[in-house]
N, C-alpha and C positions, 0 to 999 in steps of 0.2 A: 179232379175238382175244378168248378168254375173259378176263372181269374179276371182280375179288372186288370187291362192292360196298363201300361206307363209310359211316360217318354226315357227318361234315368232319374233312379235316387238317389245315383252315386256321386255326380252334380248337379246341385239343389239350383243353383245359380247358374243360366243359361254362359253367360261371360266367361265366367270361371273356365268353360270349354278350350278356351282360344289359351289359356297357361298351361294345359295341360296339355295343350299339341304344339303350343311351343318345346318344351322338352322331350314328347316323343319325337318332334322332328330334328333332333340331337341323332337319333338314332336311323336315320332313314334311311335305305337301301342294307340295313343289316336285317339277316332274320331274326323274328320275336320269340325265339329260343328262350328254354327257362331261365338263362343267365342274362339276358338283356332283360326281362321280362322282370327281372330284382332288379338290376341296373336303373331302370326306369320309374320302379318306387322308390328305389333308393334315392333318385335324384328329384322326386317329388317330397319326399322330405327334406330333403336339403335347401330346395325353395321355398320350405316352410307350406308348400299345396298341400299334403296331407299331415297330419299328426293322427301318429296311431294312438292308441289305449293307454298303452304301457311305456313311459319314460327308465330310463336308466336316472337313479339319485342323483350324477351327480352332471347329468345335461337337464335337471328340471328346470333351472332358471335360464338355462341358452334357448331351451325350445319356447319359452314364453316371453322373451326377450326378443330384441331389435339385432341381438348379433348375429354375425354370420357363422352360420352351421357347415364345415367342413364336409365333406363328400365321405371322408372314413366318419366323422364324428355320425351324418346321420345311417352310414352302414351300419353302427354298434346299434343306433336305436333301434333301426329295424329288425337287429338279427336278437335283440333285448325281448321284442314280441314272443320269439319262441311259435312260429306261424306252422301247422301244420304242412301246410303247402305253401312254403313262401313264393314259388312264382305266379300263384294264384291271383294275389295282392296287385300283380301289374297289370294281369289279365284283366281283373276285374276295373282299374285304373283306366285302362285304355278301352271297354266299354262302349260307354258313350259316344267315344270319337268314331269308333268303326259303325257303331248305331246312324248316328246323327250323318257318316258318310263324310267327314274331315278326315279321315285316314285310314286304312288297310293295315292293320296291326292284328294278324293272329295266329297263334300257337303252329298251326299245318300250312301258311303261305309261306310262300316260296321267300319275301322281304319286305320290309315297313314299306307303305306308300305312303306320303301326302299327299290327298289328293288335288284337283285343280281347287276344290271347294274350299279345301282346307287351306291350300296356299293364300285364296283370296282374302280367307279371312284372318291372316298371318302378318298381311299388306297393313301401313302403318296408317291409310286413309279407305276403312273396309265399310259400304256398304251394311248394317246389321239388318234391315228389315230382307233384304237380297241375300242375304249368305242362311238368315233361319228360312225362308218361303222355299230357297234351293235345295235344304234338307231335309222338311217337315214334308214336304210334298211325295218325298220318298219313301216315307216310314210306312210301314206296310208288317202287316199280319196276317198268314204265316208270311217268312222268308227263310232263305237257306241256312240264315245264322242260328234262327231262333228255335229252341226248343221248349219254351215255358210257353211261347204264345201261336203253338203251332194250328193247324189246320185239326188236326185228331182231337184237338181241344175245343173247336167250336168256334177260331178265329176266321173273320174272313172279309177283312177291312183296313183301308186306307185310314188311319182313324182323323189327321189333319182334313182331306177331304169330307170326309164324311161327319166332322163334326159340323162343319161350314154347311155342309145340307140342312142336320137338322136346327140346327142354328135359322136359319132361311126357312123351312118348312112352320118350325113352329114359332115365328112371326109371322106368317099368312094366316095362321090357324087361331091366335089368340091376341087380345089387346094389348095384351101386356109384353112389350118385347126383352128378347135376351134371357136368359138364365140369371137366377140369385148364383149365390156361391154355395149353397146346398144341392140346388138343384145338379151345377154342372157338376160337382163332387160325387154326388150319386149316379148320375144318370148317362155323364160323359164315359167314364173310364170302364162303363159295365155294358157300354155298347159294342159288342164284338163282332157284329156282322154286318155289312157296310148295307143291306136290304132289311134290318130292323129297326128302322128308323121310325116308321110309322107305328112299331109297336109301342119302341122306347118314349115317343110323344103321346101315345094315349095313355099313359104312367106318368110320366110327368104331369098330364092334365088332370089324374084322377088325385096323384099327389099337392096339386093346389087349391083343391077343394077341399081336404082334409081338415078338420080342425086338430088334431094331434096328430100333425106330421112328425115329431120324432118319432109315436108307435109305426108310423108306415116306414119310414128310413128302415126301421129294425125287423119288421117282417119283409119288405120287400131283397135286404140282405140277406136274411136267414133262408126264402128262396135264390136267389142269388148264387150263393155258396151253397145251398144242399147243405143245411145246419139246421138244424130242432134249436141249438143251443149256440148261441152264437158271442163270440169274445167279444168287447167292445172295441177290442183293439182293430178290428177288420170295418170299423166302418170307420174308425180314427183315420188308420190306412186311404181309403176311402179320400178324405176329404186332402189328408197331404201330397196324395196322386193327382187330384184335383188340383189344388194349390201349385203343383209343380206343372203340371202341362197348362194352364194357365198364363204361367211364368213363359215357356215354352215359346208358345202361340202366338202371344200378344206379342212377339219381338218381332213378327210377318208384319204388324200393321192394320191385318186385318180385322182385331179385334178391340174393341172398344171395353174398357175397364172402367167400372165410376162404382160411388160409394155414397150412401146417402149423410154419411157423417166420419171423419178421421177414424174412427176404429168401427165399423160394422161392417156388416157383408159387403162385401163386393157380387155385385152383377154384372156378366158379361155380354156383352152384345157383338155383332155384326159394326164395324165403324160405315158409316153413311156413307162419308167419305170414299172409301173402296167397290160402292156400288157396283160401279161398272166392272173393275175387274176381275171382286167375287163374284157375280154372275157369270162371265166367262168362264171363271173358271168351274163353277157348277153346272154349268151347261155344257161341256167338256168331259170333266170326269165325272164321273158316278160313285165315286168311294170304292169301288170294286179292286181287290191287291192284284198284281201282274204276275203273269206264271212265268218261273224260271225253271225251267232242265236240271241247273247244276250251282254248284258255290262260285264257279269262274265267271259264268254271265253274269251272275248277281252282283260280281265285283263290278264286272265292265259296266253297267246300270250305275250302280255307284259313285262310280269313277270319271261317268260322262257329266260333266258339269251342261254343258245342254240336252240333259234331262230329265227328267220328259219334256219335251214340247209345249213352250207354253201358250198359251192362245194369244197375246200379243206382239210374237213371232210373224203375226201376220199383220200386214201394215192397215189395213182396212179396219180390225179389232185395235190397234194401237192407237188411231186415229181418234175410234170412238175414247177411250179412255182419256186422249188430253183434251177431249171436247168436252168432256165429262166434269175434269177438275178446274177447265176455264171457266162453265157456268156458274160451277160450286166458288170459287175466287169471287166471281162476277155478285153472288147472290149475297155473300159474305160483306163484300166492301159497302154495297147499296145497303142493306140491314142496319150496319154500324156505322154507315154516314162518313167511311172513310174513300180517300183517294191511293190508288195507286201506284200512280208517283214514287209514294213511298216507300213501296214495299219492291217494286217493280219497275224501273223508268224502262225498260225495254220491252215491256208485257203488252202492249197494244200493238206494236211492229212485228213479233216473233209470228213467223206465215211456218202453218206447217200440216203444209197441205200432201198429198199423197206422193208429188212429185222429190218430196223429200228424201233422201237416204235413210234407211232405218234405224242407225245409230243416231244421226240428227234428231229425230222424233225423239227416241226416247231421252235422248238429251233433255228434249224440251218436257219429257214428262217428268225428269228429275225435277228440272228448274220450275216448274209449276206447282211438284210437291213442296218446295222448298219455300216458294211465295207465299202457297196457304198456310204455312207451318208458320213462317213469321209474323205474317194477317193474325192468326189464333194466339199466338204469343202476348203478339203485341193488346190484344182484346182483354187477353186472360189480365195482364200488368196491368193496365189501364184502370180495368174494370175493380180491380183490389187497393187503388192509391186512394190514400186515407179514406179506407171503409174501416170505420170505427167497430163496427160489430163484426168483421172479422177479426181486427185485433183482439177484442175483447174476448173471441174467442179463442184465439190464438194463447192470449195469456193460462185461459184457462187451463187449458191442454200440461203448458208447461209446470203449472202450479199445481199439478197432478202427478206425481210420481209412478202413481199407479199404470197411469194411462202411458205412460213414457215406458215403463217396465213389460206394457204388454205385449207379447208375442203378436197381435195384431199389429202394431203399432212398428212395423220395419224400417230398418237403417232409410231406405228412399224417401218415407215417409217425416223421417224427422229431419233429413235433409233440405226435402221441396220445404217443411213449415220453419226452416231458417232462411230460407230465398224469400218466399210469401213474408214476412218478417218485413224484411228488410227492402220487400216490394211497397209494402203500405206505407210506412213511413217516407219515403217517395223524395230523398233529396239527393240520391247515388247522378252519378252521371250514366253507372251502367252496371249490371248485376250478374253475374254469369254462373248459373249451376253448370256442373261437371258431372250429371250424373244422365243417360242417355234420355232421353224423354219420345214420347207417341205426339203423334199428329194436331194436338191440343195441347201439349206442355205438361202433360202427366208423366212422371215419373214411369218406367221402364224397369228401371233398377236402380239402384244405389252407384255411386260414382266407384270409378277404376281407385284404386291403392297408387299411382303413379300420378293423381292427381289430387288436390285438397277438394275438399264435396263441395264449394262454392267460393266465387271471387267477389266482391264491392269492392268498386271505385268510385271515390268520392275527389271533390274539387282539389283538397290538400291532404287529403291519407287515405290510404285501401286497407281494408280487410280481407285477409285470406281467414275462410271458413272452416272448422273441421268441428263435426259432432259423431258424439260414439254413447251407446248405449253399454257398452264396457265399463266394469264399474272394480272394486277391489284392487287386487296385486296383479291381475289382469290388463286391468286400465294402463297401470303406471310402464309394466313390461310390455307393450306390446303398442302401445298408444303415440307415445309419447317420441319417438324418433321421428316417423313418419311426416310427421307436420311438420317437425321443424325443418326437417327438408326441405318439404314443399315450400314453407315460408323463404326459405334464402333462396331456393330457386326462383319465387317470384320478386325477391328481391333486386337481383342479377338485373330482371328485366323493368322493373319501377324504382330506379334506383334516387331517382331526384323527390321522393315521398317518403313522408311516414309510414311506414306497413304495417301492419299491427297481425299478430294472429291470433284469432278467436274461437277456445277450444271447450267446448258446453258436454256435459255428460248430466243424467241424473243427479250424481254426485261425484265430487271432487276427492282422490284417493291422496292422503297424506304426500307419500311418495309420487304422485303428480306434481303437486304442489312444490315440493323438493328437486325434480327435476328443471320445471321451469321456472324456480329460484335461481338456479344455477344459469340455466341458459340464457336469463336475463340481463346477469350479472357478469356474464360472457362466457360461454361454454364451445363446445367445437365448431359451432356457427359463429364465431362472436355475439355481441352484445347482439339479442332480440327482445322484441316487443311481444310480449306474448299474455295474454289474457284469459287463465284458468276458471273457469265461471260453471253453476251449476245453472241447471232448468230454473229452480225455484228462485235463487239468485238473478237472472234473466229477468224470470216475471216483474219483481219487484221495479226495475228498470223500467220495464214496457209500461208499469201501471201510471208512473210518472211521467211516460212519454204520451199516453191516452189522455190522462189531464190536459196537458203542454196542447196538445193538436185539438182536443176541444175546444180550448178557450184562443189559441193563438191562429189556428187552423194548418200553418205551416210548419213543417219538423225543420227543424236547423240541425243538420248532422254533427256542426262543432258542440252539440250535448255531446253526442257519443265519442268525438274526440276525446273530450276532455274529462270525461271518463276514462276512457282508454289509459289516457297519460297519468292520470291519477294514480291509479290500480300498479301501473307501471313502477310511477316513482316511489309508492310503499314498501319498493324493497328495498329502496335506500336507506328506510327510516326502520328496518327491519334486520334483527341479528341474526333470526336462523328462519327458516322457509314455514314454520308453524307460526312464527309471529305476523310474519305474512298475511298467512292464507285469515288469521283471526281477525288482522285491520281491514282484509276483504270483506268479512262477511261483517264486521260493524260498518264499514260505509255503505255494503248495499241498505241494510237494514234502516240506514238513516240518511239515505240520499232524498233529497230535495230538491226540484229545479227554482 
């Protein structure tokens, strides 16, 4: 049977990668024997990275909690599953990492590798568009690993490459650029021969002409799969494959992700920006996979972090590329009527011309990416301070449950609309999300777990940020620790300020509210400032704060002070963490500026 290829579904989250070869590289030069092979989930439980099915009664509340789960406590959980093939579990754990080419981990090698790719991306200042372009570049169908996406199957494609083709092909071919998020869903993951490109575009075009494109999704899968009858679950599949190499991809740079509204399709594009050195690189490769002999060269491919050869290896193609992003800099700053200066005071003197050493150049073509990224930033901010009909719509959003509930609607997404927030209202000195972002200031992904999803610093107090779509006995076990770390962590370092931390969900779980009663009141951090607030709760704020900036035009951030302090002091005037949370919800209910 025909298969749509994938990147991994075993990590939905490209990041996620880098935890889990932290811990195989616990194991490194031992072989991946069936008893490391448990060792290795065993200890992916114990970091709380996997959670299997089946808890034992009386670790249910340890695994949904912030405690620390001992090495035998999560051996019981594992060995609780009752797994057919328990060294199966590690096998399939470690996956990804020998896929993606971060490590050499399998059942018949001689010993674990890290590889160099893997070590870089191990490094505490890594590179992410450099460490995924070094391994997507790789993925290839057949190879010696693989037996589900082999050659006898009909595989015969680079599929990173050869998505960039038709990506490029079919914007020469049609007005409309980029793929929706049906389109790539369908038409990406079912392309399995790096020379059917031209086919898979004249299907795409036939499928935009359609007026009942769902009836063509469902016959063009039913041939597809060689199904008369086909489950819907296979085209569900379909778009989550989609959704996940998406994820993937975009981490290169090379792809441009926008959305016509907070929750609808995303369409992906070709980023402009990369011009020059997607073109090389499809002028270059052709999507066509490399033949290997054996499972050992395959390794040593693998394993060489220089390669394949990339066309910027050559100082003439690296040349053009920063000549490429100085025009793009140059068109940007004249467009928006800004100077340089400030993004860059040494960007007019940096000469770098051929006679330069090739790490120097590419120096300069970091430091260039890094100028435009700040230029779009700063445009993006700019452009959002007190725009009233973004707030306006901002509130909306929050005053929706629904939309906040929706599986469209991901963790990155309700992070960047609390940065965007607290961007419009515009009296911070400096706003900082934590969560990785693309070449424009769009979110990437959702922020690391070792940091809080967003900083504001304001003239006489900071907010550290945290919001979760966590809601129930979930919320309160799992939630709730995290932050308050983070808050004394940033405490340590702001310590001549008020800090306040401000932690927004859906809704606020009893047991939330009860914790940081407690911690307020001094708990293993001591006394914190902490600010338990729902979406809808939120809104009601914002709609007083959209009045205020209409008629006054300037937000005075000591409103939200002194809110903060408010909220704060009602625990004083509160006997147990329910009386609390109820003076919370009459003050939002009845605040007035």
């Amino acid at each position: 049977m025909t298969l749509p290829w994938s990147i991994t579904t075993t990590v939905r989250n490209p990041l996620r990668n880098r935890d889990f070869l932290k811990i195989i590289s616990e194991f490194e030069g031992q072989k991946f024997d069936e008893k490391v092979q448990v060792m290795f989930q065993v200890r992916l439980i114990e970091e709380k990275l996997y959670k299997p099915n089946k808890i034992p009664p009386q670790h249910q509340n340890l695994i949904n909690s912030n405690s620390t789960i001992t090495n035998q406590v999560a051996k019981e959980i594992f060995d609780f599953n009752q797994y057919l093939d328990p060294p199966m579990r590690g096998r399939q754990s470690a996956n990804p990492l020998n896929k993606l080419g971060f490590a050499i981990a399998r059942k018949n090698y001689d010993k674990i590798i890290i590889t160099p790719l893997g070590k870089k991306f191990l490094e505490d200042e890594y590179d992410i568009s450099y460490i995924f372009l070094k391994s997507l570049i790789k993925i290839q169908f057949p190879n010696p690993w693989s037996t589900s996406f082999a050659k006898e199957k009909g595989f015969n494609i680079n599929p990173f490459i050869s998505t960039l083709h038709l990506l490029n092909e079919i914007n020469k071919k049609s007005d409309t650029h980029g793929l929706t998020q049906s389109e790539f869903a369908v038409f990406v993951p079912t392309l399995n021969k790096f020379d059917g490109i031209d086919d898979q575009i004249k299907k795409i075009q036939k499928y935009r002409k359609q007026t009942n494109k769902k009836l063509f999704i469902e016959n063009f899968a039913k041939k597809f799969f060689n199904k008369e009858k086909l489950d819907k679950k296979k085209i569900n599949d379909l778009y989550d494959y989609g959704d996940n190499i998406m994820r993937y991809f975009r981490l290169t740079n090379y792809f441009k992700v926008s959305k016509s509204h907070l929750l609808g399709e995303w369409r992906l594009d070709l980023d402009p920006i990369k011009k020059e050195e997607i073109n090389q690189i499809i002028n270059k490769f052709n999507g066509k996979p490399l033949s290997f002999t054996n499972e050992d060269e395959y390794i040593k491919y693998l394993s060489d972090i220089n390669q394949p050869v990339l066309p910027w290896e050559n100082k003439d193609n690296l040349l053009k590329i920063i000549n490429s992003y100085k025009k793009i800099i140059l068109k940007t700053l004249k467009e928006n009527k800004l100077k340089i200066e400030n993004f860059n005071k040494t960007f007019e003197k940096i000469d770098f011309s051929s006679n330069e050493p090739k790490q120097k150049l590419l120096s300069i073509r970091d430091n260039f990416v890094d100028t435009y990224k700040n230029i779009k930033n700063y445009i993006n901010f700019e452009m959002m301070k007190y725009d009233l009909n973004q707030l306006k719509k901002k509130i909306e959003i929050l005053s929706d449950t629904k939309k906040i509930n929706s599986r469209d609607f991901k963790p990155e997404d309700f992070e960047k609309l609390f940065v965007d927030i607290f961007t419009i209202l515009n009296d911070s000195k400096k706003i900082v999300p934590n969560y990785p972002i693309d070449e424009d200031g769009e979110p990437l992904s959702h922020a690391s777990s070792s940091k809080p999803d967003f900083e504001c610093f304001y003239k006489y107090f900071n907010i550290v940020g945290e919001v979760t779509k966590q809601q129930g006995g979930n919320q309160w076990m799992t939630e709730t620790i995290p932050p308050q770390q983070h808050l004394d962590n940033f405490e340590k370092k702001e310590k001549n300020k008020l800090n306040f931390l401000l932690f927004v969900a859906p809704t606020i779980h009893e047991r939330t509210y009860a914790q940081f009663y407690t911690s307020i009141k001094g708990g293993a951090y001591g006394k914190q400032k902490i600010i338990p607030i729902s979406t809808s709760q939120f809104a009601l704020i914002l709609k007083e704060f959209y009045k205020y900036i209409s008629s006054h035009k300037k937000f005075d951030s000591n409103l939200l002070k002194n809110i903060f302090e408010n909220l704060v002091d009602l625990v004083n005037h509160s006997k147990v963490a329910s009386e609390w949370s109820n003076s919370m919800d009459n003050f939002f209910n009845n605040y007035k500026i």
